[in-house]
C-alpha positions as CSV (number, residue, x, y, z in Angstrom):
1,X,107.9,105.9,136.7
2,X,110.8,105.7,134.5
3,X,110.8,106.7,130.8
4,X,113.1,105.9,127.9
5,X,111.8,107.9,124.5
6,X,112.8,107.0,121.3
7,X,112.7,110.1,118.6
8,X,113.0,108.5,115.3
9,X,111.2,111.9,112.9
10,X,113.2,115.1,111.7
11,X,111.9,118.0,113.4
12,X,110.0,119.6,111.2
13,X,108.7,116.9,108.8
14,X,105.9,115.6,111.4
15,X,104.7,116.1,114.5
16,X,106.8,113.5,116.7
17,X,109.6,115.6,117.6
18,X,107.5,118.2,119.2
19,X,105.2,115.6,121.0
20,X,108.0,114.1,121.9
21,X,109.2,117.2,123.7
22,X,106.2,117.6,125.0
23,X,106.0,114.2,126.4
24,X,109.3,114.8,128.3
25,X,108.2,118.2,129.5
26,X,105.1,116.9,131.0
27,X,106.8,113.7,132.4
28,X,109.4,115.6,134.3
29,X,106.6,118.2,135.7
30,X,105.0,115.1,137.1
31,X,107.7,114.1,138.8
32,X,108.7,110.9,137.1
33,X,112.2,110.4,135.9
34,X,113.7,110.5,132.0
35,X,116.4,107.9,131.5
36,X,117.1,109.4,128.3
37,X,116.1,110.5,125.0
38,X,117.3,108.5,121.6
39,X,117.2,110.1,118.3
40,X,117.2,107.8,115.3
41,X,116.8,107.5,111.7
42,X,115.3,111.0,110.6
43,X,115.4,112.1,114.6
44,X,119.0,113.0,114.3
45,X,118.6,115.9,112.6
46,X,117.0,117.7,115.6
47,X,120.4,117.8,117.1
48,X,121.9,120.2,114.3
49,X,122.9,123.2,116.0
50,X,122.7,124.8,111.8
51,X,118.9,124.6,112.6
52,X,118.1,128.2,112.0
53,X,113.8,128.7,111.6
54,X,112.3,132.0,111.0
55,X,111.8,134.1,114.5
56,X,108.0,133.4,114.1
57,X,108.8,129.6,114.3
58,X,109.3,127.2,117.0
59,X,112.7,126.4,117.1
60,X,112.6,122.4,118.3
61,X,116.4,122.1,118.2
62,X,117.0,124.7,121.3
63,X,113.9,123.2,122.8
64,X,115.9,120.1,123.0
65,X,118.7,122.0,124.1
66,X,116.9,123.4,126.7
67,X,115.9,120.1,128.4
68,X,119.3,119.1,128.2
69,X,120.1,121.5,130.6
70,X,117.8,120.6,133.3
71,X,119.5,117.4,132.8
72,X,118.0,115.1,130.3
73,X,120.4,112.8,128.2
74,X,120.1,113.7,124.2
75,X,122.0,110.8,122.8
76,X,122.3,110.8,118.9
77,X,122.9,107.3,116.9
78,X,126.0,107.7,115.5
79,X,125.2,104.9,112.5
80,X,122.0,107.4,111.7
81,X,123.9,110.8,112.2
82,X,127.0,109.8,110.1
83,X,123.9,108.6,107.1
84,X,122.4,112.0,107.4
85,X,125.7,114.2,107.9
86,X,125.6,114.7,111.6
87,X,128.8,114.7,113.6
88,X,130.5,116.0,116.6
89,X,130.5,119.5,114.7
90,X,127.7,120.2,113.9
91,X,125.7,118.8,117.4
92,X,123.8,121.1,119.2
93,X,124.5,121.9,123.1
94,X,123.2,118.8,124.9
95,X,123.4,116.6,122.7
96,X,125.9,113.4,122.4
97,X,126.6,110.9,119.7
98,X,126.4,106.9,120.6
99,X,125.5,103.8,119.6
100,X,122.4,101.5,119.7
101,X,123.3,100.0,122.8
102,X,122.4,103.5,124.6
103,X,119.2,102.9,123.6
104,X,118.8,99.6,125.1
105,X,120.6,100.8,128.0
106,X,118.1,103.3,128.7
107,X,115.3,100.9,127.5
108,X,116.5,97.9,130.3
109,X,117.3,100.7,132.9
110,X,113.2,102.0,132.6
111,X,109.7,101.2,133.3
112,X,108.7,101.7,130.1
113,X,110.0,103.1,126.1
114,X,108.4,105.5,124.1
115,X,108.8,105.9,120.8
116,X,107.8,108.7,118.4
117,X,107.6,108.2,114.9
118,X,107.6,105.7,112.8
């Protein structure tokens, strides 16, 4: 199956982010395919690469990152980013900057979209 999630929670303020994550993790170990990952309203802010928690803290940014690298597409709103200060600057590894027709992109191009916050 084909997924398209939709992050719209910072990544410490409640728990979407990380069940988010965790939705992708499992999803991929299952063998089913991630069209992509939006981040929207307060869900940009887990691509700031300035993220910087305490070592005993999970850092959800480079978790992010992390999937990324095993290929997942990160794509930022750019409307949402440029509200909350987020630019090309200050985006963590993995992650790009787009517009609202990603997200229905990735949306038309899956089996189903899930979203995360509110």
């Amino acid at each position: 199956m084909k997924f398209a999630v939709l992050v719209q929670e910072g990544p410490y303020q409640h728990q979407s982010s990380d069940s988010a994550y965790h939705f992708v993790k499992a999803a991929l170990e299952k063998g089913h395919e991630i069209t992509g990952v939006f981040f929207y309203n307060d869900g940009v802010l887990n691509a700031n690469k300035l993220i910087d928690p305490q070592q005993d803290d999970r850092n959800v940014q480079k978790r992010w990152s992390d999937l990324a690298e095993k290929g997942v597409e990160l794509v930022v709103c750019i409307a949402a980013a440029k509200r909350r200060g987020i630019n090309d600057d200050i985006l963590a590894p993995g992650f790009k900057i787009s517009g609202l027709g990603q997200l229905t992109e990735m949306a038309i191009e899956s089996d189903r979209l899930v979203t995360f916050g509110a």
